[in-house]
Every structure is written in C-alpha cells, then in structure tokens.
C-alpha positions in Angstrom: 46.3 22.0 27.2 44.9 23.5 30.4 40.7 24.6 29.5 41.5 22.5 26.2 41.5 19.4 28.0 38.7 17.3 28.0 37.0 14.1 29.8 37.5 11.9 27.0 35.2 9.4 28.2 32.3 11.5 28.5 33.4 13.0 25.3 33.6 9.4 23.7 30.3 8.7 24.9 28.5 11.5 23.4 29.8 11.4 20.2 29.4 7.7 19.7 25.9 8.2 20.7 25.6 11.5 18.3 26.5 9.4 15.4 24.8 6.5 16.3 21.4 8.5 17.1 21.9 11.1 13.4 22.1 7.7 11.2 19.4 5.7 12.8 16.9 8.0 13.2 16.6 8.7 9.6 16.3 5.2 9.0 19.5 4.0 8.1 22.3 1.8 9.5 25.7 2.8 7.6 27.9 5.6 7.7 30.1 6.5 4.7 33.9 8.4 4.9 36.6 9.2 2.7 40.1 7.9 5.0 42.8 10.3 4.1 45.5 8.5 6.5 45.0 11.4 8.8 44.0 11.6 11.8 40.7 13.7 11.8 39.5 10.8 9.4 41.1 8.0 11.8 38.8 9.1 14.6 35.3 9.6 12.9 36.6 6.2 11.9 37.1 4.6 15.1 33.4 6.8 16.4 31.5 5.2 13.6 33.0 1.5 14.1 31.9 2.2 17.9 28.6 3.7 17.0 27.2 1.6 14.4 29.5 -1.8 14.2 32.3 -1.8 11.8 30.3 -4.1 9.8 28.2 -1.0 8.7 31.3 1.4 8.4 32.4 2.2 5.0 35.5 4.0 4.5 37.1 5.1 0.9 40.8 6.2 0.4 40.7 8.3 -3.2 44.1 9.2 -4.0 45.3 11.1 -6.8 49.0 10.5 -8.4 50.7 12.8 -6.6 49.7 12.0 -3.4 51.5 10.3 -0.6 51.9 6.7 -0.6 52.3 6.9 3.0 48.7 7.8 3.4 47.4 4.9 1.9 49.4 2.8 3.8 47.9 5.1 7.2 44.9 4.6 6.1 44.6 0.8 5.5 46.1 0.3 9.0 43.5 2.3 10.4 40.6 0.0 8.3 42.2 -3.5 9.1 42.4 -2.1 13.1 39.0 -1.4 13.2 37.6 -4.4 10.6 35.6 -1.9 8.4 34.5 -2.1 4.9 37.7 -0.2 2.8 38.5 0.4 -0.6 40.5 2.6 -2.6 39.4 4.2 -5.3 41.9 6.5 -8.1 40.3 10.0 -8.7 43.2 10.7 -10.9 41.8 10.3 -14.0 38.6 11.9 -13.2 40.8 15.1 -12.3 43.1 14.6 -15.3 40.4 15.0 -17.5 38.8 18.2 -16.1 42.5 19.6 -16.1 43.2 19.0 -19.5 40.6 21.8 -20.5 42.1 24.3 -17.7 45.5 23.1 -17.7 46.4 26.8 -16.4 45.0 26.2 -12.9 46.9 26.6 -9.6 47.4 24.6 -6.9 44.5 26.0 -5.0 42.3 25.4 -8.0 43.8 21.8 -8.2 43.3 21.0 -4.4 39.7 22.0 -4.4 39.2 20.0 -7.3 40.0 17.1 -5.9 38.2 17.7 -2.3 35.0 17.8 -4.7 35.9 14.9 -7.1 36.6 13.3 -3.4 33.2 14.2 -2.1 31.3 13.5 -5.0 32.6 9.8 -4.6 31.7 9.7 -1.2 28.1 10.5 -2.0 27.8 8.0 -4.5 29.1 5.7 -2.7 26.8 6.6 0.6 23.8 6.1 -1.9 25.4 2.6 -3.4 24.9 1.2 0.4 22.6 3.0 1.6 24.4 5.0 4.7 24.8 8.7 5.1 28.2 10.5 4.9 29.9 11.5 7.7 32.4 15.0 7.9 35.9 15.0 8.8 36.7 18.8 9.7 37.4 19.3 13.1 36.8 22.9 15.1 39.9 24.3 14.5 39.7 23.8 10.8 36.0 24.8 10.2 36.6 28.3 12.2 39.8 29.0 10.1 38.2 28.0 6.7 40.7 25.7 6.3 39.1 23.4 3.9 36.9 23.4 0.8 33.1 23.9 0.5 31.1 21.4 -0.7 34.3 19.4 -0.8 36.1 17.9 2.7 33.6 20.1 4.6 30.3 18.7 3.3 28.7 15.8 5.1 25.4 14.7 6.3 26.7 15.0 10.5 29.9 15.9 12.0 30.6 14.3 15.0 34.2 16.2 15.5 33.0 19.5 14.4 33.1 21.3 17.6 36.5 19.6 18.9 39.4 21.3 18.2 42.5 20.0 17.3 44.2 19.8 20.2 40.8 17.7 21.0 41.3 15.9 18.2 44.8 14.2 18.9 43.6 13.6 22.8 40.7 11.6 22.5 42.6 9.7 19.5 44.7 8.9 21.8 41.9 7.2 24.4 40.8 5.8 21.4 43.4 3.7 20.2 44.4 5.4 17.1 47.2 4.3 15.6 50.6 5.6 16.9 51.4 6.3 13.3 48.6 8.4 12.4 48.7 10.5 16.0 52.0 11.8 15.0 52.1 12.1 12.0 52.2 16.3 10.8 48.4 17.1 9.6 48.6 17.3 5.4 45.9 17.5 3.5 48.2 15.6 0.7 46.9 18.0 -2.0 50.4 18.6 -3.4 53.8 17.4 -2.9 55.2 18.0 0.7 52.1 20.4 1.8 51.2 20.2 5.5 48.6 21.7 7.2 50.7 24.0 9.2 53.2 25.4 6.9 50.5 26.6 4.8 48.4 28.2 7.8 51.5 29.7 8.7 51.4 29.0 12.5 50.9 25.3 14.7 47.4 24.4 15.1 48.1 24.0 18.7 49.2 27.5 18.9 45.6 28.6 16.7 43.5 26.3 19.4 44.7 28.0 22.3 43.6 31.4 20.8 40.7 30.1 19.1 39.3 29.0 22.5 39.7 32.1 24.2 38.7 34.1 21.2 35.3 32.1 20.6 34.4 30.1 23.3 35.3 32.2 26.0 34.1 35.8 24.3 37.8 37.6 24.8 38.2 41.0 23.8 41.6 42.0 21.5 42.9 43.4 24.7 42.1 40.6 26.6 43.9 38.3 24.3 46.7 40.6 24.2 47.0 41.2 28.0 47.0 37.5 27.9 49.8 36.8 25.9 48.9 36.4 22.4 50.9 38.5 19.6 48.5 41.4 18.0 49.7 40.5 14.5 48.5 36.6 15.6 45.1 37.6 16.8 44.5 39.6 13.7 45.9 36.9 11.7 43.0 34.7 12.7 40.4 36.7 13.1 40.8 37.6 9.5 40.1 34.2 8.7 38.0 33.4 10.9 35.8 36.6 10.1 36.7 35.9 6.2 35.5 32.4 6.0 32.2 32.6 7.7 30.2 32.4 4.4 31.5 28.6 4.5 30.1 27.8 8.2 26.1 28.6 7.2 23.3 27.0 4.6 23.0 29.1 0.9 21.5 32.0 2.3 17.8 32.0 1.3 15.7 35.3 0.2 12.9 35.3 2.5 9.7 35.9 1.1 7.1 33.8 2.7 5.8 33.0 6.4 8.2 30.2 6.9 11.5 30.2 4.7 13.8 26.9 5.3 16.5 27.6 7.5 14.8 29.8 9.8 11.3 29.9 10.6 11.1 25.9 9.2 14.1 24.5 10.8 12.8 22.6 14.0 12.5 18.8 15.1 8.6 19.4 15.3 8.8 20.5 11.5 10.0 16.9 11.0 7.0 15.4 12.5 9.0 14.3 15.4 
C-alpha cells in the first residue's frame, strides 16, 4: 500500500501497550468487546488477549435473527484461538419489542437500533466484571461516519482508531488472525446480504488511499486530482467526511465558566496525575 504500510511490530507494540496502560491505570484489569466475526473486532481481540491476558478478555457475540450464522461461527473461532471469556447473547427480542411500537422503521432505523441495543449490552456487561469497554471502529470508518453514535463507535479506548483499514487487514495478518476472518468482505450484518462496501459505494482500500493523502498528508483538491483521484470521488468523501464530524467530538458544551470540561479541564494534571 505504498505510505499505508506500516512496521507492524512497532505498531503491535504500541497498541498492546496503549490498551494495556488505558485499563490499568484506572484501576482495572479487564477489557470488554462485542465480536461481530469481523475483522476490526478480531484484532482488538487478539490486542487485548496480548495486553491484558486472555484470562481478563471478555468478548460478547449479540446477534439478532437475521443475522449471519457465518459470523457466529467467525467469531467463536476467533475466542477459542485466543482462549478468551465468550458468550453469545440474542438481542433479538430486546429489538423485537421496541419494533413492535415503530414497526414503520427502515433499515437505517433498524441497524442503529441494534448497534445501541449491542452497546448497551456491552456496558453492562463491562460493569458485571468490572473491565472497561473497548471500540472497534477503525480510521477509515470513523472519518467516513460509517458507523452509529453511541452505538459500535462508543467505547471507553480505541486502540485501532487511527489505523486505517488497509492497516487494519496488515497487522491482522502479523497477528495471527484467522484466515477466515482476513478475507472475508467487511459487513456490518445489519441486514440480509449488506457489506460494508456496497453500501459505501466504493472499496475501502480505494477510500484509504485517498483518505491518507486527504488527511494525513494535508492535499489540496488539485493535488488529489493531479494525483489521480476522480473529482466526483474526492467530493464523494469529503462530503462525508465533512458531514460526519459532529460524530468524531464530545456533546459540545456551552461555555460559561473559567474551566468548562472538554477544553480548559481536559488534562492528565486535572486527573491528579
């Protein structure tokens, strides 16, 4: 991937120790996931086991009826690789129910539904064994907007959100995930046949090697374009990338006094570190 390629050992490294520093240091030993069967899951899984010991790993598959069976089945290969706690828990019914009072709702509607149902769970569950939740969205999908606030894109720490996805499927690879997962196309398993991709409406490989450019390296339109990149496709993007950034930041706070949370009152030394 050219400037997308990374060291993956000094990548492994750091974020092993990123997750392994966040959990302990507010006290705690554990770290909670949901394990979709995809691959963005598969890896915080395998950073966490790494980080913490797999004996302090707990990972939840929540499927709802129309999902997949084949991400189950992903997902509890990943688990029994890696020896972590797993279980699987239905939210069907728990959606059902909220459904049958809006039964008008559309897909979109539905699959935020049950991204929240799905984090609520997880935070349950983090306070059940005492371990902090730990996000799945990866670079490419948190600069799109491609997920749901408050849903997949809440967490306590990230350790894969400033990797793309291009990232994301090389250091699974250095990792050990399974082959099954790495090639697998990327669904969120929302509805019936979805992938990640066709709904985007271009490969995320394709969306990294603009995103980089675009972001990382500062490019103007006309550099992107002088580059290579289609005009309609750099639009494309920046729409959404320009359209989503309301999910990216805190609630925004009115300021009114001399130190408002989130801005002033947002350092380690606040903490009393």
């Amino acid at each position: 991937m050219g400037a997308l390629t990374v060291n993956t050992a000094l990548l492994r490294k750091i974020l092993v120790g990123f997750v392994r520093d966040e959990v302990t240091k507010v006290g705690v030993r554990k770290g909670v996931l949901g394990l979709s069967g995809g691959i963005d899951s598969a890896l915080v899984a395998f950073i966490a086991a790494e980080a913490l010991g797999p004996e302090n790993v707990y990972a939840y598959t929540m499927p709802y009826r129309t999902s997949n069976p084949e991400s189950e089945a992903h997902a509890k290969l990943v688990a029994d690789a890696l020896g972590i706690n797993y279980r699987v828990l239905e939210i069907t019914p728990m959606v059902d129910a909220y459904f049958a009072l809006v039964p008008d709702a559309d897909n979109m509607r539905r699959g935020n539904k049950m991204a929240r149902e799905r984090m609520t769970v997880l935070y349950d569950h983090s306070a059940a064994v005492g371990g902090l939740v730990l996000g799945t969205s990866n670079k490419t999908e948190l600069l799109l907007g491609y997920g749901t606030l408050h849903g997949d894109m809440a967490s306590a720490l990230n350790p894969i959100g400033d990797i793309y996805k291009s990232q994301v499927w090389e250091l699974s690879e250095a990792m050990g995930v399974p082959r099954e997962v790495i090639d697998k196309k990327p669904s969120a398993d929302l509805w019936a046949d979805q992938t990640d991709e066709q709904e985007l409406g271009f490969s995320y490989r394709d969306a990294d090697e603009l995103l980089y450019r675009m972001v990382d390296q500062r490019m103007s339109r006309d550099e992107l374009i002088a580059a290579g990149f289609a005009p309609e496709f750099i639009d494309n993007v920046q729409r959404k990338v320009q359209g989503s950034h309301f999910k990216r930041r805190l609630p925004v706070i009115a300021k009114v006094s001399n130190r408002t949370i989130d801005r002033d009152f947002r350092y380690a030394r606040d903490w009393g570190k």
